[in-house]
C-alpha positions in Angstrom: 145.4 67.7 61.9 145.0 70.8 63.9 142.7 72.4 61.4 140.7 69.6 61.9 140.3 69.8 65.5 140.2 73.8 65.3 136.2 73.0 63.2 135.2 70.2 65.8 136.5 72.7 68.7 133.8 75.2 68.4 130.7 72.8 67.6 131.7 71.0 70.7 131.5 74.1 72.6 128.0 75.0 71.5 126.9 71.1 72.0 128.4 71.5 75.9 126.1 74.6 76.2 123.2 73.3 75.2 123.7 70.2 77.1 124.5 72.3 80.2 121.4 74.5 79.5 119.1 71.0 78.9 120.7 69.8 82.5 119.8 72.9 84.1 115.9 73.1 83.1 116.0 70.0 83.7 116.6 70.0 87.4 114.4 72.9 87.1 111.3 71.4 85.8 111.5 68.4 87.8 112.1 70.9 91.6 108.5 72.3 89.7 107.1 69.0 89.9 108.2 67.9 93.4 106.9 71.0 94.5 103.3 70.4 92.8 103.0 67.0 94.2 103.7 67.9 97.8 101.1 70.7 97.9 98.6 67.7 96.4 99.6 65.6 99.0 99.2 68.1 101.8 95.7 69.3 100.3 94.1 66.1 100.0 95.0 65.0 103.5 93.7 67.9 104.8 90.4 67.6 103.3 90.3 64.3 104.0 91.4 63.5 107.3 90.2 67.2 109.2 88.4 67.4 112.1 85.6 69.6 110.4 84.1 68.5 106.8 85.8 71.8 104.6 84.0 73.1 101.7 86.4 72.5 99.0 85.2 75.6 96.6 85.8 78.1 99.8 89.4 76.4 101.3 90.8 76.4 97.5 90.2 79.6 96.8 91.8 80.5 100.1 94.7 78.0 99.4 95.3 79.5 96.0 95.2 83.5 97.5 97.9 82.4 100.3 100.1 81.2 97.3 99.8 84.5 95.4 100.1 86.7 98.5 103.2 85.5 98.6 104.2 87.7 95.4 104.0 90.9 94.2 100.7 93.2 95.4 99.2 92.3 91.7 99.3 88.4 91.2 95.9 87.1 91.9 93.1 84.9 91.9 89.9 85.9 90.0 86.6 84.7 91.0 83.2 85.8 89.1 82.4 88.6 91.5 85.5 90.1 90.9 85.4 89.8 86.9 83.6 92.7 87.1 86.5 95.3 87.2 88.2 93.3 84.3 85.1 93.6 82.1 85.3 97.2 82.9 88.9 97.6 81.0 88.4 95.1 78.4 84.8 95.5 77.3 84.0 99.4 79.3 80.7 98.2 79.7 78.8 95.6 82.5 75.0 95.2 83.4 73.7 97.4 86.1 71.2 100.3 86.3 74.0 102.9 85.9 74.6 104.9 89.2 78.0 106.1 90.9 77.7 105.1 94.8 79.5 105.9 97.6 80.0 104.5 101.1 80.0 107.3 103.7 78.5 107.4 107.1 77.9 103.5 107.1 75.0 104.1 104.5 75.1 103.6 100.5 74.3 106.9 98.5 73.9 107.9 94.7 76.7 109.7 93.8 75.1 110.5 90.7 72.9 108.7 88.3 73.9 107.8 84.5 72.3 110.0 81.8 70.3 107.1 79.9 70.8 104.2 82.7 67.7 102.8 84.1 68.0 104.5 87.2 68.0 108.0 86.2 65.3 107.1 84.1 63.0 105.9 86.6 64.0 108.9 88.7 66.8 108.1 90.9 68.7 111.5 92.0 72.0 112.2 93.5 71.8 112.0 97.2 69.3 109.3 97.6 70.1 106.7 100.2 69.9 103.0 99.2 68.6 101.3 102.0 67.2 98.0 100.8 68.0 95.7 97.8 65.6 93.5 96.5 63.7 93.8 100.1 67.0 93.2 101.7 68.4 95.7 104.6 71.8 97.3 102.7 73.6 97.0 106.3 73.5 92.8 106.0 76.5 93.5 103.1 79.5 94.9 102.4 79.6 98.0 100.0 81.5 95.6 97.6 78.7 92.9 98.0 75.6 95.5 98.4 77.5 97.2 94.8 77.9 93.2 93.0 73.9 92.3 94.1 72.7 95.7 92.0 75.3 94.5 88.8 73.7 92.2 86.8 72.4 90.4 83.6 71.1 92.4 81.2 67.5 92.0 81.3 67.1 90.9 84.5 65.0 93.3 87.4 66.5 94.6 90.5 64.2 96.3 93.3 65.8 99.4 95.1 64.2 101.0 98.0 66.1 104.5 98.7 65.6 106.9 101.9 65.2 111.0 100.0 65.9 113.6 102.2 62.3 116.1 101.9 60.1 112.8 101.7 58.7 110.7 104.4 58.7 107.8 103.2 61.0 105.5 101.6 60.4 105.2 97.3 60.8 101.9 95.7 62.3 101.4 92.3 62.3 98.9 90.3 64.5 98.5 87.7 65.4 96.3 84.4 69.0 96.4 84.1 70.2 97.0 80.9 73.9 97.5 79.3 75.9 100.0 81.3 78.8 101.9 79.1 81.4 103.3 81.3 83.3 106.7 80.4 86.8 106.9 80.8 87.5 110.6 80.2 84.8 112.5 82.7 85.6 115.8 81.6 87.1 117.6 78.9 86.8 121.2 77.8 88.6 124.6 78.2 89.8 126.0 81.2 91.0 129.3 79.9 90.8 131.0 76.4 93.6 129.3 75.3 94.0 125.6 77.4 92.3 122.9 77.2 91.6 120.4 79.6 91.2 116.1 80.0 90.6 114.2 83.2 91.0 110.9 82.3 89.8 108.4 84.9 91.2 104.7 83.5 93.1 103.2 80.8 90.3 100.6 78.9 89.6 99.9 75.6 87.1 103.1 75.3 89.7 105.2 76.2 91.8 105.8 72.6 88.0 106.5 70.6 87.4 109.2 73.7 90.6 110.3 73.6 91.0 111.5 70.0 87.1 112.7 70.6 88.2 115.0 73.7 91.4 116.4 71.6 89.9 117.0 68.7 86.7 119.1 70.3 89.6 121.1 71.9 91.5 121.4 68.6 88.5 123.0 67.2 88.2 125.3 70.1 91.8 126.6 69.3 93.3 125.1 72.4 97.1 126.2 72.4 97.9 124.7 75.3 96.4 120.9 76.7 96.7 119.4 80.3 96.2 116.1 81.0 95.0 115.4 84.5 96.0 111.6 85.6 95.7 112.4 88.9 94.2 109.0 90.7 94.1 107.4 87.9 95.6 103.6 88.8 95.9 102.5 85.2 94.4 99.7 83.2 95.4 98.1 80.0 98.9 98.8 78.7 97.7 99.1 75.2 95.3 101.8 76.2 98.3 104.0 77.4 100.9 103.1 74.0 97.3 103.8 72.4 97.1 107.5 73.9 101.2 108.2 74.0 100.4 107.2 69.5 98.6 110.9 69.7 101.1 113.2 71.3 104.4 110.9 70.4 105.8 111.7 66.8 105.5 108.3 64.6 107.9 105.7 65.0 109.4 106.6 68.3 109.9 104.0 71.2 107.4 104.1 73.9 108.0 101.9 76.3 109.6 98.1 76.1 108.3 94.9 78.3 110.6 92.3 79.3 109.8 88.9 80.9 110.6 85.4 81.0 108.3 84.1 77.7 109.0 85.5 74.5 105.6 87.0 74.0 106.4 89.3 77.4 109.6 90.6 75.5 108.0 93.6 73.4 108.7 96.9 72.4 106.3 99.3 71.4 106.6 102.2 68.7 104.3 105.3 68.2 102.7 104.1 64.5 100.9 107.2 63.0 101.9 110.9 63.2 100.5 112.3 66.3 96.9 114.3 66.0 98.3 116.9 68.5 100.2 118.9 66.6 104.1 119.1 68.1 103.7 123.2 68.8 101.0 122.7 71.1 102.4 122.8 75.1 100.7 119.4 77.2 101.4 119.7 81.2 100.4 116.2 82.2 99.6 116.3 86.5 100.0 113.4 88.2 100.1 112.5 91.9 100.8 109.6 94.6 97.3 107.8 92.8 98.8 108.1 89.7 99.8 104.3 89.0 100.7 102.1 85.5 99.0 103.0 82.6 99.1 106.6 83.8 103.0 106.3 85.0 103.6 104.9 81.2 102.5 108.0 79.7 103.7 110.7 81.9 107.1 108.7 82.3 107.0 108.7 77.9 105.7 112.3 77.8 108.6 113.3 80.3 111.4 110.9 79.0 110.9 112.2 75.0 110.7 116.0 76.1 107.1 116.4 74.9 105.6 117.8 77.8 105.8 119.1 81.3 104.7 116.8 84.1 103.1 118.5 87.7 102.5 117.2 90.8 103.5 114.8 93.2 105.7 112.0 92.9 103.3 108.8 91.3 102.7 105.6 92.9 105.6 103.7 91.2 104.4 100.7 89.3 106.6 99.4 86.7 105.3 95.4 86.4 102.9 94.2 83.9 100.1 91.4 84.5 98.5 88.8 82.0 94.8 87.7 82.6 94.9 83.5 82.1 91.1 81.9 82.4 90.6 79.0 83.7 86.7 78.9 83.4 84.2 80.8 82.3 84.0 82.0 86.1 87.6 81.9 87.4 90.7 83.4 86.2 94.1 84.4 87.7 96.3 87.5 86.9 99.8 87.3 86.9 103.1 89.9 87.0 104.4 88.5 83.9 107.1 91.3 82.9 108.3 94.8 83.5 108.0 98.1 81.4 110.8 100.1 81.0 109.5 103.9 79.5 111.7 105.0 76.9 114.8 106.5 78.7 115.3 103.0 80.2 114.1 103.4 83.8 112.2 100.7 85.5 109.9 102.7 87.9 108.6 100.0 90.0 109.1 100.4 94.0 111.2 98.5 95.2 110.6 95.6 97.5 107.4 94.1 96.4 108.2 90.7 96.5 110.5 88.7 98.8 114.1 87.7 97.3 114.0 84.6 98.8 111.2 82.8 96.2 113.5 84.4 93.5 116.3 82.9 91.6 116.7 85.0 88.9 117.5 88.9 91.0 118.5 91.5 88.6 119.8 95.2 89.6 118.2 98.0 87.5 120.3 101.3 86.8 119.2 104.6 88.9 119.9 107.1 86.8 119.4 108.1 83.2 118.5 110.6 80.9 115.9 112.4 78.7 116.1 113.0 74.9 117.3 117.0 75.3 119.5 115.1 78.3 117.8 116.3 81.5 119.0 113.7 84.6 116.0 111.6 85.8 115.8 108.8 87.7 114.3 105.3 88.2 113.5 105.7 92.1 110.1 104.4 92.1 107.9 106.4 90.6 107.9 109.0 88.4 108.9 112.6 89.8 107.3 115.5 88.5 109.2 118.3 86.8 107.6 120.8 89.1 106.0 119.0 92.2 103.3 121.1 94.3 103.3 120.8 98.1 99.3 121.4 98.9 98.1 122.9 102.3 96.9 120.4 104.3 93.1 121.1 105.5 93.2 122.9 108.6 92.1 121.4 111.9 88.3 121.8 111.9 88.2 121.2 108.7 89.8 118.0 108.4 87.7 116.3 110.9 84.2 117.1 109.4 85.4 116.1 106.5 86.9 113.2 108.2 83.5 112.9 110.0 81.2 113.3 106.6 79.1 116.3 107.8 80.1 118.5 104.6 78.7 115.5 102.4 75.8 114.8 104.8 74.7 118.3 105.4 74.2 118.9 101.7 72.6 115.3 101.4 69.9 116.2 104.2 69.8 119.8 101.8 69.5 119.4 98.9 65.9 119.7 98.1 65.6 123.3 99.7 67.4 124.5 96.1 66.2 124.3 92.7 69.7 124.3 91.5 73.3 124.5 92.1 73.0 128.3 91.3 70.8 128.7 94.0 73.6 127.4 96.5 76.1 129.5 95.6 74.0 132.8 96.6 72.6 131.4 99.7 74.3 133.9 101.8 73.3 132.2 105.2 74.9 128.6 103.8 77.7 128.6 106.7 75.4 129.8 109.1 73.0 126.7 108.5 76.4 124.2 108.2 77.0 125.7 111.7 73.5 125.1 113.1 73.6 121.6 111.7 77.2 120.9 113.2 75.4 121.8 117.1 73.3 118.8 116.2 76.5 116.2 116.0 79.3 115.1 118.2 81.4 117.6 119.4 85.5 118.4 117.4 88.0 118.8 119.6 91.0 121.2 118.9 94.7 119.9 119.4 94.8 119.1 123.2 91.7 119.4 124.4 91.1 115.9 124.6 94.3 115.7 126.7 92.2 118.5 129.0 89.2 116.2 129.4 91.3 113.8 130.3 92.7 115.8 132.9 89.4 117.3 134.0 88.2 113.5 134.8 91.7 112.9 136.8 91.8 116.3 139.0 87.4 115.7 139.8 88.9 112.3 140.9 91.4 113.7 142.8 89.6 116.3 144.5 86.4 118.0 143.2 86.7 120.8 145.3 89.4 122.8 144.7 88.1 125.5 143.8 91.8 126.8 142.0 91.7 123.7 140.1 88.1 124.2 139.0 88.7 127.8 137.8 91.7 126.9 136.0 89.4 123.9 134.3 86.6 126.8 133.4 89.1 129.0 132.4 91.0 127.0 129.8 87.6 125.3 128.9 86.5 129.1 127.8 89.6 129.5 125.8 88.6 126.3 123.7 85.1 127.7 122.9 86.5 131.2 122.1 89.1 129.3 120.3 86.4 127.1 118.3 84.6 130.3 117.2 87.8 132.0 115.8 88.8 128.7 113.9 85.6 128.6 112.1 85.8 132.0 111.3 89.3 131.4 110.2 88.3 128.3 108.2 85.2 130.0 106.6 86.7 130.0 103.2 88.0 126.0 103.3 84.6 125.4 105.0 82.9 126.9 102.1 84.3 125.7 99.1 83.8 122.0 99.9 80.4 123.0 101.0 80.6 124.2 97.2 81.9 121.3 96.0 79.6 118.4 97.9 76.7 120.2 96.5 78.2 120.3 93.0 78.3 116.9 92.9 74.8 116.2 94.2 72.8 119.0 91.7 75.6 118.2 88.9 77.1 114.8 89.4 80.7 114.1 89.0 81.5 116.4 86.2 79.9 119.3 88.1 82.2 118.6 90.7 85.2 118.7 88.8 84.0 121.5 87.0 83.6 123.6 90.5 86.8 122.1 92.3 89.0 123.4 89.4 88.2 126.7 90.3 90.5 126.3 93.4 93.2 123.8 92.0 96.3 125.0 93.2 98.0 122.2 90.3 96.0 123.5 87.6 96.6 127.0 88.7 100.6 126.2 88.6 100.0 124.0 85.4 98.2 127.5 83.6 101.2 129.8 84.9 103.9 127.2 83.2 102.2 126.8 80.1 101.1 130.5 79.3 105.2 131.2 79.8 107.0 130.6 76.7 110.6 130.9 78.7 109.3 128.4 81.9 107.5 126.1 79.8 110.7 125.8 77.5 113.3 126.1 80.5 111.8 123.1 82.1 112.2 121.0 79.2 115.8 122.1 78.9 118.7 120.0 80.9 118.9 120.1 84.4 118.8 117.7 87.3 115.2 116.8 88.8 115.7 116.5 92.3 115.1 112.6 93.7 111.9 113.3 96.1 
């Protein structure tokens, strides 16, 4: 008798689980359903019984935004206009006419045009302003809707009229848009004899093929060393970055692992082929407060298996992973469907990004763990660099013309008194003519002398007279304007090299910029010293505790 009831004991006890577990989704799934029907009901009694007639296309795609706003940042709704940064990732290509813009100054420039696009073709340059589209004044859009009405079907014509500093009169261009393929990596090649050098801008489905390209070209120019600049790079598609990590990472190592409430979110991901960076070459991978999931997945792996040395600045700590879900051919809604651990186990998402009290199922994640040689790191949002680099901050005049957008501006309005970017750099009276052209616009103030206008207005108010007040006004006003001349003086360097850099970018486009902002990259510089020092480089892959930032 008790052996019998010792076989039926544990069967029972299995049966009573699932039955508690059935009860329990149960009461789940059916909470789920009340809560669908009441927002139905309160919907359609809205629309129906509100004072104004609603447009039902407009109010449900605000009703469906308020629901994901209240979740993480990353949970939204997709309309067409905004498919266009999706395609982007999953296809790298869209239709356009193939220029960078940029919104500064309340006006639309070309960054740079596309070698190949339509616009460079039909003579579009860096600089020009875009004033009109398709007859319409820019100024009636956003830069987001001005940007989505030059996007477009493949085929189809688009008519840009552009303001060009040096001409008269506006030029029109009309353009057939045509296939637009976007690079990921925007510049590779060597830095010094011996390192070689990738800025990689997103994480798509182009980036593996140009990836492997960039490596191997710096292979064959007998790069010893390679840095990987993800500075500002915000991520993309988590099977870009396991795609990247498969050529540094030796084969069958653990990347990173994703865990979520559907079985399909619960994934771990292994390096599958040996790496095509050989495992004597030294990578520094610099990263910095831009640097966000697909780019914290790598440098998090890269730092975690000891294959590399990470500089910079603490990255933007974003450890959740989203799933795309159409529900049309035009709509589509992205959802937080797990979290990434990189391979030491930390989950480096911030904390905080969604309220507790929509969540049922809280979990605590562990702060502390280790690397493979056993250095300390930790899971504190973000990933912290092994050497982190405090830059200056631009000094005072500085900052506010580049605040104000006279550096871009003045080499905008410039640009066509050089043949060439060459032709900048020995133009000896350059700051002299940035200084003529600043006398033109509104006057910078140095740290408290708006405080002494202020004052000026009171004390005239007060008594205009007095003739100590006035001279004490006239005095301290002259110690601003002597002041003013020895900060510029003092600044001339700063002042110069994003002179430099502005037009760079306009003769060059964006990889001429790079290119010339390198030259005074204090990261890079530090990233150089590390790597070309055997003893560093190896002591800071070697146990120790990286200080929480």
């Amino acid at each position: 008798m008790k052996k019998y009831r010792k076989k039926i004991i544990l069967p029972l006890i299995i049966i009573t689980v699932i039955v508690s577990i059935g009860i329990t989704q149960s009461s789940y799934y059916r909470k789920i359903s009340q809560s669908q029907r009441l927002i139905n009901q309160v919907y359609n009694r809205i629309v129906s019984t509100y004072l104004h007639q609603l447009d039902p296309e407009a109010f449900s795609k605000a009703t469906i935004n308020s629901l994901t706003e209240n979740l993480d940042p990353f949970t939204s709704f997709i309309v067409e206009d905004d498919q266009y940064n999706i395609n982007i990732l999953t296809r790298g290509k869209y239709g356009g006419v193939g220029i960078q813009l940029g919104y500064r100054n309340n006006t639309m420039s070309v960054i740079a045009p596309m070698d190949g696009g339509p616009a460079k073709k039909a003579g579009i340059i860096s600089g020009d302003i875009i004033i009109k589209i398709d007859d319409e004044d820019v100024k009636k859009y956003s830069f987001n809707d001005a940007a989505a009405k030059i996007r477009g079907q493949k085929g189809t014509t688009v008519k840009l009229t552009v303001k060009r500093f040096g001409d008269d009169e506006p030029i029109d261009f009309s353009l057939i848009r045509s296939e637009i393929t976007v690079k990921d990596v925007t510049y590779s090649g060597m830095i010094s004899n011996t390192t070689g050098y990738i800025r990689l801008n997103r994480f798509s489905t182009l980036t593996p093929s140009e990836m492997r390209s960039s490596i191997k070209s710096l292979l064959n120019s007998k790069a010893s060393e390679i840095v990987l600049d993800l500075r500002d790079n915000s991520g993309g598609l988590l099977s870009a970055a396991i795609d990247v990590l498969d050529l540094i990472i030796p084969k069958d190592v653990s990347l990173v692992s994703t865990k979520g409430r559907s079985k399909e979110s619960n994934r771990t991901f292994y390096s599958r082929n040996n790496p095509l960076i050989p495992e004597d070459i030294k990578i520094a991978i610099l990263i910095n407060q831009g640097s966000a999931s697909s780019s914290e997945i790598v440098a998090g792996a890269i730092q975690d298996l000891d294959r590399g040395i990470i500089i910079g600045n603490k990255s933007y700590g974003k450890g959740l992973v989203q799933t795309v879900f159409s529900i049309d051919s035009k709509r589509s809604v992205k959802v937080t469907t797990a979290r990434y651990y990189i391979p030491s186990g930390r989950f480096i998402q911030n904390p905080d990004y969604i309220d507790n009290k929509y969540i049922l199922n809280k979990t605590k994640e562990d702060s502390t763990f280790t690397t493979l040689n056993g250095r300390t790191v930790y899971a504190n949002g973000g990933i912290t660099p092994d050497s982190t680099i405090t830059l200056d901050p631009m000094k005072s005049l500085t900052s506010q013309f580049w605040r104000n957008g006279y550096f871009y501006s003045f080499a905008q309005e410039n640009k066509y008194r050089y043949n060439s970017f060459e032709d900048v750099v020995k133009d000896k009276n350059l700051l002299m003519e940035f200084e003529k052209y600043l006398d033109k616009k509104d006057n910078i103030l140095l740290p408290g002398q708006k405080e002494l206008i202020t004052v000026s207005e009171k004390i005239n108010e007060l008594d205009s007279t007095d003739i100590n007040a006035n001279k004490a006004l006239k005095d301290l006003n002259a110690f601003y304007i002597d002041q003013q001349s020895k900060q510029m003086i003092a600044e001339n360097n700063e002042l110069k090299e994003i002179l430099l850099l502005e037009f760079a970018g306009l003769f060059n486009g964006p990889e001429g910029r790079l290119k010339q902002a390198l030259k005074d990259d204090k990261v890079i510089k530090t990233a150089l010293d590390m790597l070309s020092d055997k003893k560093i480089y190896q002591a800071s892959l070697s146990p120790k505790e990286i200080i929480e930032n």
